[in-house]
GUMARKOL-378628 format. One line per 10 residues: number of its first residue (from 1); their letters; for each residue x negated, y, z negated of N, C-alpha, C. Coordinates in steps of 0.05 Angstrom, whole numbers, plus 5000, padded with zeros to 4 digits. Example, Ala and Ser with C-alpha at 12.3 -4.5 7.8 and 13.67 -1.06 7.14 Angstrom:
BEGIN
1 = AS = 4736:4886:4844:4754:4910:4844:4736:4934:4844 ~ 4743:4955:4858:4727:4979:4857:4742:5001:4843
END
This chain:
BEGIN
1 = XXXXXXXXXX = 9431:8522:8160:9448:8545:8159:9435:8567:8176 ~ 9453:8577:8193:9448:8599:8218:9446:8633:8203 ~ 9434:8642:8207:9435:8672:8186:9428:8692:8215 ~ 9448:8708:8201:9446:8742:8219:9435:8760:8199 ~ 9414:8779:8194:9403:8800:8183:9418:8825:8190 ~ 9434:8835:8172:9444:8861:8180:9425:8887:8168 ~ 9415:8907:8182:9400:8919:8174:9375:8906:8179 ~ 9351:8930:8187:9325:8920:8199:9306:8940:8185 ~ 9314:8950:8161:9291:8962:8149:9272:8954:8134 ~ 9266:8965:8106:9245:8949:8083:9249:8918:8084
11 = XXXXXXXXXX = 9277:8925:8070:9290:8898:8054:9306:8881:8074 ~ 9318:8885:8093:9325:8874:8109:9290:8853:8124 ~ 9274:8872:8129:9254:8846:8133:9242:8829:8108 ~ 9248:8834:8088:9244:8812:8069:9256:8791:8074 ~ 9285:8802:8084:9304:8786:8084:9297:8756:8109 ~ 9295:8771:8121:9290:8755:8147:9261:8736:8144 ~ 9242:8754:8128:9222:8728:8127:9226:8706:8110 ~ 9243:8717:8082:9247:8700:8072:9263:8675:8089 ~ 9280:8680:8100:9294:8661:8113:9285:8642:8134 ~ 9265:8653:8143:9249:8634:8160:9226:8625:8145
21 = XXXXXXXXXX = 9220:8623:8123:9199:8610:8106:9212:8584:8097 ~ 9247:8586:8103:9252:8563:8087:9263:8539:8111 ~ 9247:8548:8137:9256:8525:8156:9254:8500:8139 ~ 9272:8473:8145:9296:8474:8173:9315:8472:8154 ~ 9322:8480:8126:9346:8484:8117:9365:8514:8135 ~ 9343:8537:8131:9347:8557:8137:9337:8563:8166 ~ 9355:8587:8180:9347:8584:8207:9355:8621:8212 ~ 9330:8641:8224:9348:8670:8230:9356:8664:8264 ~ 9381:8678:8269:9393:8674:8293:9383:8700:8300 ~ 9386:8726:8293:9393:8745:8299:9389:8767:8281
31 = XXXXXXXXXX = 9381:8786:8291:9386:8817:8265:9399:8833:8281 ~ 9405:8844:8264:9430:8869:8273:9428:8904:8264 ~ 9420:8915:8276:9412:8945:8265:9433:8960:8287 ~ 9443:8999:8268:9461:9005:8294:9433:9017:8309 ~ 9415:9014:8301:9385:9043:8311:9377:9015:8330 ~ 9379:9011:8361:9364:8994:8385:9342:8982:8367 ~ 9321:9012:8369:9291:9012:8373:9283:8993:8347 ~ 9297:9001:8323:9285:8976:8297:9292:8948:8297 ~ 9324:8948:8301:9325:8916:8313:9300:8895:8326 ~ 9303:8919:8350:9288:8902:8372:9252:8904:8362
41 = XXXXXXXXXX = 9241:8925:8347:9224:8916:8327:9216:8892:8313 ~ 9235:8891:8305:9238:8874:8278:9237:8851:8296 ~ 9260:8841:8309:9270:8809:8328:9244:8809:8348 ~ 9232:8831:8360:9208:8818:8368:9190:8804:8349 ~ 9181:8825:8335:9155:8810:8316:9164:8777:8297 ~ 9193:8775:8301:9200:8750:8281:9212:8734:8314 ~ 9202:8744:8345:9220:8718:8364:9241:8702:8364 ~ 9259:8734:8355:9290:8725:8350:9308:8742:8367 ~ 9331:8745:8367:9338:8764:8381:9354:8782:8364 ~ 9357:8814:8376:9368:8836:8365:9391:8841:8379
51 = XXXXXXXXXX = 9405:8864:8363:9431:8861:8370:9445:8886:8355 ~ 9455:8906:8361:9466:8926:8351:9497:8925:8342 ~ 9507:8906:8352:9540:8906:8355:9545:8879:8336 ~ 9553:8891:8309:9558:8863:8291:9581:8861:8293 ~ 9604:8866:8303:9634:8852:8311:9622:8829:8322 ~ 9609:8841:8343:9606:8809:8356:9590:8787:8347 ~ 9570:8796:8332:9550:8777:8318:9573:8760:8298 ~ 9589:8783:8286:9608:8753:8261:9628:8738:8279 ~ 9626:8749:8299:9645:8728:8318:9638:8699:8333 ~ 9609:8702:8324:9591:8680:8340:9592:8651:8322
61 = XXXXXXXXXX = 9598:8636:8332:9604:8601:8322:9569:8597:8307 ~ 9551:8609:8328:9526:8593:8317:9521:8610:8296 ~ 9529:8623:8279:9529:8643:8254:9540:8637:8228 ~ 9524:8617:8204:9541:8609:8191:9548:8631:8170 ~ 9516:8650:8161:9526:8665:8144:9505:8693:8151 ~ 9508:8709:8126:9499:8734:8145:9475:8746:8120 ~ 9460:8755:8116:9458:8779:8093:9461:8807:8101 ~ 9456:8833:8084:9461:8849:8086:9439:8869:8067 ~ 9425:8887:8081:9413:8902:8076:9412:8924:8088 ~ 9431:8940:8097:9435:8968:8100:9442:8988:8078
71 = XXXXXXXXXX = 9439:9011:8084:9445:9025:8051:9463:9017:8034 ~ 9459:9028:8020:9480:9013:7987:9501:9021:8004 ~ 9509:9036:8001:9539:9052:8014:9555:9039:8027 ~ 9540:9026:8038:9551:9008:8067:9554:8982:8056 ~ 9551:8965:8040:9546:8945:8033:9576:8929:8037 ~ 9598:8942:8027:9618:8924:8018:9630:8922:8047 ~ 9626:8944:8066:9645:8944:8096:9627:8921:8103 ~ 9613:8923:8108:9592:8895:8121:9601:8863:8114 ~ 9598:8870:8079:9611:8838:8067:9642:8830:8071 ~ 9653:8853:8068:9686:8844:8076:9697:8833:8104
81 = XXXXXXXXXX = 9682:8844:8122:9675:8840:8155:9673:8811:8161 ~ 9643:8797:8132:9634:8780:8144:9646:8758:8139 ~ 9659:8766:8102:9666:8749:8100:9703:8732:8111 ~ 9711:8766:8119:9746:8759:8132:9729:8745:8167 ~ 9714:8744:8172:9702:8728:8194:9693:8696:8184 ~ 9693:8687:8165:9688:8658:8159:9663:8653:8153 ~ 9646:8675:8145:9610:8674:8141:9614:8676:8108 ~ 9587:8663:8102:9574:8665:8078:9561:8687:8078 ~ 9561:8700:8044:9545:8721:8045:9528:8722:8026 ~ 9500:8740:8035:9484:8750:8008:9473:8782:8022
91 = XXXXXXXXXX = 9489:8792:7990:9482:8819:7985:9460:8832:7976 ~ 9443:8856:7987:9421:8859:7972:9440:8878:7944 ~ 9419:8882:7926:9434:8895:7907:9429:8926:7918 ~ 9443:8947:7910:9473:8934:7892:9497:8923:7905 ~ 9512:8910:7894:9532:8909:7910:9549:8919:7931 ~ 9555:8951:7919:9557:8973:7928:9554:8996:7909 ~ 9562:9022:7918:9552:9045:7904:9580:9059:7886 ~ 9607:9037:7881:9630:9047:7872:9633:9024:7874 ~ 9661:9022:7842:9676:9000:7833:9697:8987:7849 ~ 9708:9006:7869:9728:9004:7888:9715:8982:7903
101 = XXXXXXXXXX = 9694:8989:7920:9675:8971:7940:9671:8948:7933 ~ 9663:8940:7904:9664:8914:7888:9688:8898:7886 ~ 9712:8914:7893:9732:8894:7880:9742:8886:7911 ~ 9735:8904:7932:9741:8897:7959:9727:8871:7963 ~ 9702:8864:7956:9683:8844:7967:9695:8825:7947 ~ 9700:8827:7919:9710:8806:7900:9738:8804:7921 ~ 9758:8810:7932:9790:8810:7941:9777:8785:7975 ~ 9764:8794:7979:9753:8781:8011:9738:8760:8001 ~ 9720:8760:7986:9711:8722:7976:9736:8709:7967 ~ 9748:8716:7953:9768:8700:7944:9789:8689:7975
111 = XXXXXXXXXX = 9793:8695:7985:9816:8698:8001:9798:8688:8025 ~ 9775:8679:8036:9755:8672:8054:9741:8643:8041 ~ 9753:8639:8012:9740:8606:8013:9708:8604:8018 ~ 9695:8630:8019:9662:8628:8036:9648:8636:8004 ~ 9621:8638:8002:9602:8640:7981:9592:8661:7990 ~ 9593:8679:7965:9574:8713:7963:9570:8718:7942 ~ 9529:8714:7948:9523:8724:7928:9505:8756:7930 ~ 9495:8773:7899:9479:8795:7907:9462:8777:7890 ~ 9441:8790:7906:9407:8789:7897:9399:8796:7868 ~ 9398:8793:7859:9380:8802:7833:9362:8774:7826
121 = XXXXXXXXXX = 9341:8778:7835:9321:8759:7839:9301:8753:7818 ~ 9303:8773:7802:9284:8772:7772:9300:8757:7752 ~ 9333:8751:7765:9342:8734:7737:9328:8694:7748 ~ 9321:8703:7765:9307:8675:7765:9273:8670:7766 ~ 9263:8688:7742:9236:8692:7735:9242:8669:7712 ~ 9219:8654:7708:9211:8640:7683:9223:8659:7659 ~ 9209:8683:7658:9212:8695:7622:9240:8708:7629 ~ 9250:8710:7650:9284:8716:7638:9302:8691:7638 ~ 9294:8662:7660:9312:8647:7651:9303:8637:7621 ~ 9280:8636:7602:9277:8632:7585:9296:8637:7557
131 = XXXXXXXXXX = 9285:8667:7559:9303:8682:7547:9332:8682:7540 ~ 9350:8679:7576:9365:8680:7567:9374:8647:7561 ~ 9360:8627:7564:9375:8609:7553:9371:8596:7526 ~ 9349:8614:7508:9349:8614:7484:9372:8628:7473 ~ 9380:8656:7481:9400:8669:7477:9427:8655:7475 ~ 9433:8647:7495:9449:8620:7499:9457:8597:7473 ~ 9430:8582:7467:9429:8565:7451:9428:8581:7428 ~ 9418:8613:7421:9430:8623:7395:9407:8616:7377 ~ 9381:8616:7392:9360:8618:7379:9343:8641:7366 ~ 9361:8664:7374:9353:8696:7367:9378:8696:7342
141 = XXXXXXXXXX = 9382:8680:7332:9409:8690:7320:9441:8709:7330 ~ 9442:8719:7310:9455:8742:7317:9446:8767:7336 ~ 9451:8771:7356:9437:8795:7367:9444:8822:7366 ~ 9423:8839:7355:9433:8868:7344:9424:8883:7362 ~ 9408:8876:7379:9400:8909:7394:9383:8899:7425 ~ 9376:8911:7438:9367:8909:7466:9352:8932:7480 ~ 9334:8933:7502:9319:8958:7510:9323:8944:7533 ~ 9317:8959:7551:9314:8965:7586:9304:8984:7594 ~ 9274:8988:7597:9257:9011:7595:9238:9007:7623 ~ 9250:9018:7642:9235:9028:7674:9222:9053:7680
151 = XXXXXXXXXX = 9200:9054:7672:9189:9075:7678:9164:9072:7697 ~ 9182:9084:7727:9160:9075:7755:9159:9110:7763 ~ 9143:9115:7784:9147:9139:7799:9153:9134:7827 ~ 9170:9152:7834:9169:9154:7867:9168:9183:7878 ~ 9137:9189:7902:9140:9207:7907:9162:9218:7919 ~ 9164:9257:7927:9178:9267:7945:9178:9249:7970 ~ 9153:9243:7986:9151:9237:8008:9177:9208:8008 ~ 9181:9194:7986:9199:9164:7989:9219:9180:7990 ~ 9240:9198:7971:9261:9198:7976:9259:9224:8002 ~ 9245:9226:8021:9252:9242:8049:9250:9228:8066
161 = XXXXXXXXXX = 9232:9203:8061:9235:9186:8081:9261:9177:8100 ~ 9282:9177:8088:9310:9171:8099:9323:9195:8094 ~ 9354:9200:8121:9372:9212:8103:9386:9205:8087 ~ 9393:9175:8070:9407:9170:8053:9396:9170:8028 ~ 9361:9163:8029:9361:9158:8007:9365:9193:7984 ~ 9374:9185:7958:9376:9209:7938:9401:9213:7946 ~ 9425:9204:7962:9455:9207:7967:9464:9201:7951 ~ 9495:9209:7939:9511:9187:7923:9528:9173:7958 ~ 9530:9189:7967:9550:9173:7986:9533:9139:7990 ~ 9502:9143:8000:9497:9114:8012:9467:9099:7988
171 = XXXXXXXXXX = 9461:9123:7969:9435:9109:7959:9464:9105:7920 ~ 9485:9117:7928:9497:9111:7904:9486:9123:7871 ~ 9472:9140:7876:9451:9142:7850:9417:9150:7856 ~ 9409:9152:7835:9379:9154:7833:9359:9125:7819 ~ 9353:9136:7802:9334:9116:7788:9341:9100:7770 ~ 9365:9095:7773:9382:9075:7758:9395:9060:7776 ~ 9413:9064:7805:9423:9052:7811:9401:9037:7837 ~ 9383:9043:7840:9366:9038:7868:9339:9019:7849 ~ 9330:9035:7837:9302:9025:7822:9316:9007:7796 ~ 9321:9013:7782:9330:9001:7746:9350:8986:7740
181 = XXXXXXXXXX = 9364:8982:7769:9382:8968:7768:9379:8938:7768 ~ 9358:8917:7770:9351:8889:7761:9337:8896:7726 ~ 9329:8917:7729:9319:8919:7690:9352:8919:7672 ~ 9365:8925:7695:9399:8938:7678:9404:8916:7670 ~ 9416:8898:7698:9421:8874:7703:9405:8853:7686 ~ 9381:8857:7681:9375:8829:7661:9386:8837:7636 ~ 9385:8856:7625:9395:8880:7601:9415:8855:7598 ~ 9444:8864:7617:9471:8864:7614:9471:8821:7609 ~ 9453:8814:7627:9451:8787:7628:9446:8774:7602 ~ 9434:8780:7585:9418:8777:7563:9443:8781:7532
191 = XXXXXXXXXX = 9456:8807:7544:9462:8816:7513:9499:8808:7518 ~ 9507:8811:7534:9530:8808:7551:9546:8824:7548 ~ 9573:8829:7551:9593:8844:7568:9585:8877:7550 ~ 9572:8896:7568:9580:8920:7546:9603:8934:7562 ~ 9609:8949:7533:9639:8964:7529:9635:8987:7531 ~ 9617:9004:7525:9617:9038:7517:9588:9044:7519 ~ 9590:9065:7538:9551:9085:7539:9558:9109:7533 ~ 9542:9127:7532:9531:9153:7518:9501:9157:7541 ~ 9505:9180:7556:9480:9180:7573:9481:9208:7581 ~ 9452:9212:7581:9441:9232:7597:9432:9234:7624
201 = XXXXXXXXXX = 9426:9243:7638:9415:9245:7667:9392:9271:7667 ~ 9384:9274:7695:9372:9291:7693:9358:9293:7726 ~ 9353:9312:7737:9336:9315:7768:9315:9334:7763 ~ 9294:9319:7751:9273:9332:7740:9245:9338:7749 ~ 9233:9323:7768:9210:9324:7789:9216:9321:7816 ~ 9236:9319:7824:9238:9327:7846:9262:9348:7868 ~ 9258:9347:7892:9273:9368:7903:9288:9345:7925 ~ 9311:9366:7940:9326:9353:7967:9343:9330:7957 ~ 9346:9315:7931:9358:9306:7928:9385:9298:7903 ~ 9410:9288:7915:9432:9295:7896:9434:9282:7872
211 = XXXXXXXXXX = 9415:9258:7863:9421:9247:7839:9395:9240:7821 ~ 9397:9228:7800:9376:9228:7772:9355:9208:7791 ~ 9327:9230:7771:9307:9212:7781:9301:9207:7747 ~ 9317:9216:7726:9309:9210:7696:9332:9196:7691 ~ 9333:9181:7665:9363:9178:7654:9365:9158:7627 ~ 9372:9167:7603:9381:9155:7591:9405:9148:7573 ~ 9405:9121:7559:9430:9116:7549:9429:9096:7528 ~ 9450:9103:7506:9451:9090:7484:9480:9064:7497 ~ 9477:9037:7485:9499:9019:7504:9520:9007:7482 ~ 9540:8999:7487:9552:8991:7460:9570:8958:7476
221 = XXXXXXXXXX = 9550:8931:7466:9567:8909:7476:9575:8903:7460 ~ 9607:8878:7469:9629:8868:7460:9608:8851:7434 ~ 9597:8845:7427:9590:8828:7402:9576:8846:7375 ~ 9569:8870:7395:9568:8894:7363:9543:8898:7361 ~ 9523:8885:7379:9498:8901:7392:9497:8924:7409 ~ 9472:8929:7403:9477:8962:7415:9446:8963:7424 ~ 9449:8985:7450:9426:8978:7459:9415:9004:7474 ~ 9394:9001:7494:9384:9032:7502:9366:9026:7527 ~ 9379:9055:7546:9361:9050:7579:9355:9061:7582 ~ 9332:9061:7589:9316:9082:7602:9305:9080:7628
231 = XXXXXXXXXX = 9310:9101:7646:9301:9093:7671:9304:9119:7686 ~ 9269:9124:7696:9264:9137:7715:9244:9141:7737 ~ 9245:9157:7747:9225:9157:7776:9205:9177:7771 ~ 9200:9191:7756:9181:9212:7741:9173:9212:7727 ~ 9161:9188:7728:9130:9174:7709:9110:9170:7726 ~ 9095:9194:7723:9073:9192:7742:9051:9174:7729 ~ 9041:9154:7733:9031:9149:7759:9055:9119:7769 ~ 9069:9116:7750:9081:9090:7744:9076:9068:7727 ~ 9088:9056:7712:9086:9044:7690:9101:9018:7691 ~ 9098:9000:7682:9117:8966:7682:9139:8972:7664
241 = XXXXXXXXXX = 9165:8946:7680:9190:8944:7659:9183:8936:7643 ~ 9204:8940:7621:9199:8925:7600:9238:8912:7584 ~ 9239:8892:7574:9264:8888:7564:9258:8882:7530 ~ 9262:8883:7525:9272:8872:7493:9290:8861:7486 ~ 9296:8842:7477:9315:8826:7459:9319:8820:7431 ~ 9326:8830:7411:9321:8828:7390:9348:8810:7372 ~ 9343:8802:7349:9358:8783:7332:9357:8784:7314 ~ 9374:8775:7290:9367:8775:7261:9348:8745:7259 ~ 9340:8729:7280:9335:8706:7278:9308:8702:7297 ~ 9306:8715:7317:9276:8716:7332:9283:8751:7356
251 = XXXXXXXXXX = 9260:8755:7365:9263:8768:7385:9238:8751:7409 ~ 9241:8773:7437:9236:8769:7465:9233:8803:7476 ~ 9201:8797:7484:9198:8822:7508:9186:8813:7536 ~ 9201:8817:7550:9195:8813:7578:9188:8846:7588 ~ 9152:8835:7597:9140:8860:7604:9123:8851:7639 ~ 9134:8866:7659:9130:8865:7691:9137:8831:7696 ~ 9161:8825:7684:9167:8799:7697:9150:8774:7683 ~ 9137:8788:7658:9128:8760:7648:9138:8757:7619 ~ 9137:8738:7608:9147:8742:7571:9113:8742:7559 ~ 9122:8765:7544:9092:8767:7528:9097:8771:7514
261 = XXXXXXXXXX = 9123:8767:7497:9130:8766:7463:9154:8742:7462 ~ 9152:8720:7446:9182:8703:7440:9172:8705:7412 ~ 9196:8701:7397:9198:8680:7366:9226:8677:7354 ~ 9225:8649:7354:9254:8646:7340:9248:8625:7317 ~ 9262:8638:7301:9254:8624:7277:9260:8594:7272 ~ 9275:8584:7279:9282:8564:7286:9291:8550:7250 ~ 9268:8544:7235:9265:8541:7202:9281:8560:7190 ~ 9297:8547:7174:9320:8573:7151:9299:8576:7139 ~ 9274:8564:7127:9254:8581:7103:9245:8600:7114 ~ 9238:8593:7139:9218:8617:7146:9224:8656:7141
271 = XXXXXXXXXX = 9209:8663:7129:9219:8689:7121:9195:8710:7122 ~ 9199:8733:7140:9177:8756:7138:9194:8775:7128 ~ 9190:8780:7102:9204:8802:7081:9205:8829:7091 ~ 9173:8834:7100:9171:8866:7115:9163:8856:7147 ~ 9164:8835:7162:9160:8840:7187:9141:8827:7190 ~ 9137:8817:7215:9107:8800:7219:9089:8828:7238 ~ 9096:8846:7243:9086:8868:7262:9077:8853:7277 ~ 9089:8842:7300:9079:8827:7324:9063:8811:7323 ~ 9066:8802:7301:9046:8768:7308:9066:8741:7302 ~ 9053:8730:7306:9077:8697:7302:9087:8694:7332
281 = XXXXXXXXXX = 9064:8701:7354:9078:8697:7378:9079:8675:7387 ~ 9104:8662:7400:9111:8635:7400:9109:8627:7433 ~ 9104:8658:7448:9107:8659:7482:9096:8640:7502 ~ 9068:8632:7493:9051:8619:7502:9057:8586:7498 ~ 9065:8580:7485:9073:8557:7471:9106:8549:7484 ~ 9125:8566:7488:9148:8562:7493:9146:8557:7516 ~ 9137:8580:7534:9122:8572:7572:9108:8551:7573 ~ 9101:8538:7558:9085:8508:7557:9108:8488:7567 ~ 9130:8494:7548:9148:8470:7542:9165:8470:7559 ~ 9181:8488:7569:9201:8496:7590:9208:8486:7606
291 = XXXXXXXXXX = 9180:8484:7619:9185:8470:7646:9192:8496:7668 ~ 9183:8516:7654:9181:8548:7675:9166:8557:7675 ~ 9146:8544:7686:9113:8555:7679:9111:8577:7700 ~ 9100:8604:7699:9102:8636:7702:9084:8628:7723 ~ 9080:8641:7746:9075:8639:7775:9053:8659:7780 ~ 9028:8650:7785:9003:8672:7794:9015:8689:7798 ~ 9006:8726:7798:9010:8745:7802:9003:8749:7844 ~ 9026:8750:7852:9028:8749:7884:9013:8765:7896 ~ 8988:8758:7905:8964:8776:7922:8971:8782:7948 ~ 8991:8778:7956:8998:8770:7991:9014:8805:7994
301 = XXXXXXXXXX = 9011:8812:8020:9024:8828:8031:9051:8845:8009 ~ 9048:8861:8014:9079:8875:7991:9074:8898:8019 ~ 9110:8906:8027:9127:8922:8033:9135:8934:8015 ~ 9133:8965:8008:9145:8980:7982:9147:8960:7956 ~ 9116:8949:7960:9113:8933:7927:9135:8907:7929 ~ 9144:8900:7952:9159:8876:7949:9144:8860:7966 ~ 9140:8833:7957:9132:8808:7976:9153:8795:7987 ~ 9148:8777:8016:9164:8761:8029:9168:8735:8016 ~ 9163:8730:7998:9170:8709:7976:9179:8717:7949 ~ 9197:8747:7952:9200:8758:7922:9229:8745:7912
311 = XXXXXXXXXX = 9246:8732:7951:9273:8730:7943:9272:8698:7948 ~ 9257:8684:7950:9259:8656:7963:9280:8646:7933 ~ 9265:8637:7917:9276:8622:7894:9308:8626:7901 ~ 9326:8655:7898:9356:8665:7905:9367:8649:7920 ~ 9353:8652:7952:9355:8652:7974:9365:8617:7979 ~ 9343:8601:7953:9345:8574:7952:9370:8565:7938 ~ 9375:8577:7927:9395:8574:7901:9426:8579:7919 ~ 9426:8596:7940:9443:8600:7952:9448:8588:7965 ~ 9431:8570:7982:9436:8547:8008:9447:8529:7985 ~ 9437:8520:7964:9447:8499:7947:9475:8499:7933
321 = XXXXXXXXXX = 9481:8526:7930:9505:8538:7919:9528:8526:7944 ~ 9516:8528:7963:9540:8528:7992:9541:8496:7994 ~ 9525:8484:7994:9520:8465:7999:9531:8429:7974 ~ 9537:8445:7950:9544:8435:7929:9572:8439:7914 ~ 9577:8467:7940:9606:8479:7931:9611:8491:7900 ~ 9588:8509:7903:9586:8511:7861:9584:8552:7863 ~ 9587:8556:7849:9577:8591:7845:9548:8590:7845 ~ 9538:8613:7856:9512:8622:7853:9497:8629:7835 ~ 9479:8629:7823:9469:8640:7801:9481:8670:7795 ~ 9484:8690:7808:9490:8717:7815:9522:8720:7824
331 = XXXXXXXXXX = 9528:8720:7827:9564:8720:7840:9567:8744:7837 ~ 9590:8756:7848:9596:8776:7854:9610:8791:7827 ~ 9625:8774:7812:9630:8785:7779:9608:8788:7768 ~ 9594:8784:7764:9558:8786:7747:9548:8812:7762 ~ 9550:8810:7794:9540:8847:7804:9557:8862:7792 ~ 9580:8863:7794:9613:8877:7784:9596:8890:7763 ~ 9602:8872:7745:9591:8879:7713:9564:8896:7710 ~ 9550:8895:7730:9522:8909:7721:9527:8941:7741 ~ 9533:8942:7756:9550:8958:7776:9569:8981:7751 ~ 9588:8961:7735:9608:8975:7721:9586:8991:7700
341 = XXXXXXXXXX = 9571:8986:7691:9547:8989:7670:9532:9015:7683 ~ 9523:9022:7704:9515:9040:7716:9533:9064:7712 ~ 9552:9049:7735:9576:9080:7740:9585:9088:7705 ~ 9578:9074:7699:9590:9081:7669:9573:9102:7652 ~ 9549:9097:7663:9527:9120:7653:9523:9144:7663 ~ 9530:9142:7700:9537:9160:7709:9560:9179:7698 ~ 9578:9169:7695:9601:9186:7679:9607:9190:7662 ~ 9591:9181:7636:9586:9188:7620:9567:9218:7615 ~ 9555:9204:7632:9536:9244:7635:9543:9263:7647 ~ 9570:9246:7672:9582:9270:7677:9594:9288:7659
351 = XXXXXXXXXX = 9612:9273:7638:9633:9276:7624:9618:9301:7600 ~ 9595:9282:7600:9578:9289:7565:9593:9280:7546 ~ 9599:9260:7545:9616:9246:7526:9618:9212:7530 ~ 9623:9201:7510:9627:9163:7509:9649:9155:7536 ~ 9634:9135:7545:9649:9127:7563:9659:9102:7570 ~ 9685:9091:7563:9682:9067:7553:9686:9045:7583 ~ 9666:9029:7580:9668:9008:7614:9692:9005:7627 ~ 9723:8995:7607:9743:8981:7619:9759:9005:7626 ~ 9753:9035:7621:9765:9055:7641:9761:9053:7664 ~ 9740:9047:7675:9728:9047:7695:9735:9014:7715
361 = XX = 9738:8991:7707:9746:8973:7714:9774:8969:7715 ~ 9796:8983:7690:9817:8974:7699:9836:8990:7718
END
């Protein structure tokens, strides 16, 4: 498969190395920036060629599919482009920065026969596919409650670095929709469809820009769990995600991408009357069995804390997806939904009041 890189910034060169790490399934033809000078950056140092004018790039036969990493903002004109051109796509997250933009890219996959997926690359970590496929099998029991707790910092100097970023027009948000949005997304993956938030916001350490670098929210999903996010950029010095999963039957905390709490009871005797206070951990023992054994901590090169092997696993999943004629792990309804979950918090804080998801979707 032939790939065009749209966008030549951070994540756009992730993009591109990842794709050439996976020769000879994967192959980059081309990147595409509207700025000359980064293109031709970028396509030098990777001995590809650059290219400012993507009409013509999705017009090209040797182009099977494209990604896309230009600002959020931009995301859905890019995918609807690529995909009413006959290309496969993969989106970085988010999808886009509005519900409208989502249902444009959901209206153009459908109607294009082609595969698009967005990135959310931590749902294919060992301790979240774990998790959630205990969840699944209903080894937490009933599930009553959930956390999504991101507390990173980012200086002034990150959000001046660009003019978009801290926009709603192209960064869509602050520290929920740019940073907390894969903590959201395993959240929403885990507990499933929520219905109603309650949220605060806040622009609290920094200046020059229009949206939350704080934010929280109480969540209300379709099965009668209820849950809570937290996520911001004004935790100095920065701190690891964390998720929670809890049950009348076991819980799960996934802390920086690894599981360092499971237990499911599995035995109807088994009974802690007041609580085991965190012991009975079953974590170590379950990552034994799995067959998802958790991956050295990545010493190699990071761009803004991301490695050129942060998206491979996706990236793999996606050539296979196309190739087997199946959905992606990620599809574009699964961004929708975590997307709808955001704006929903957003407007909820606009409002100062409950905000229920299917206003916003239907």
């Amino acid at each position: 498969m032939r790939f065009a890189v749209i966008g030549a910034g951070v994540i756009g060169r992730t993009h591109a190395q990842t794709i050439q790490s996976l020769s000879p399934r994967a192959e980059l033809a081309v990147v595409v920036d509207t700025i000359p000078e980064r293109a031709q950056e970028l396509a030098g140092q990777l001995g590809i060629e650059a290219s400012t004018a993507l009409k013509e790039v999705l017009a090209r036969a040797d182009v099977d599919a494209v990604t896309i990493a230009t600002p959020s903002g931009q995301h859905s004109d890019a995918a609807v482009a690529a995909l009413d051109a006959g290309k496969h796509v993969i989106i970085e997250k988010p999808l886009d920065v509005n519900l409208e933009a989502a249902r444009r890219v959901a209206e153009a996959e459908k109607r294009s026969d082609r595969t698009a997926m967005v990135v959310s690359q931590h749902r294919y970590d060992p301790a979240s596919l774990i998790v959630h496929e205990a969840v699944k099998a209903g080894k937490f029991g009933r599930l009553t409650s959930g956390n999504a707790i991101m507390s990173w910092w980012r200086s002034q100097a990150y959000y001046d670095s660009g003019d978009w970023r801290g926009t709603w027009a192209l960064d869509g948000g602050g520290a929920l929709m740019n940073q907390g949005i894969h903590t959201i997304d395993l959240l929403a993956w885990f507990m499933g469809e929520p219905v109603e938030v309650y949220a605060w916001t806040g622009r609290l350490a920094h200046e020059r820009i229009e949206v939350e670098d704080t934010a929280v929210a109480t969540v209300r999903f379709a099965s009668g769990a209820l849950g809570v996010v937290h996520g911001t950029t004004a935790a100095y010095p920065g701190l690891t995600t964390k998720i929670h999963v809890h049950g009348d039957r076991g819980s799960a905390v996934v802390d920086h991408n690894k599981l360092t709490y499971f237990h499911a009871a599995g035995d109807d005797a088994e009974e802690y009357a007041y609580g085991a206070g965190g012991q009975a951990n079953q974590a170590e023992a379950v990552l034994a069995a799995s067959g998802h054994a958790e991956e050295k901590e990545d010493t190699g090169p990071k761009v803004a804390g991301i490695s050129a092997t942060s998206h491979t696993t996706q990236f793999v999943d996606f050539l296979n997806a196309v190739d087997e004629g199946r959905p992606p792990l990620v599809t574009v309804a699964d961004a929708t939904q975590t997307l709808a979950l955001i704006r929903g918090i957003y407007e909820s804080a606009r409002r100062q009041a409950p905000v229920k998801i299917k206003e916003l979707t239907s």
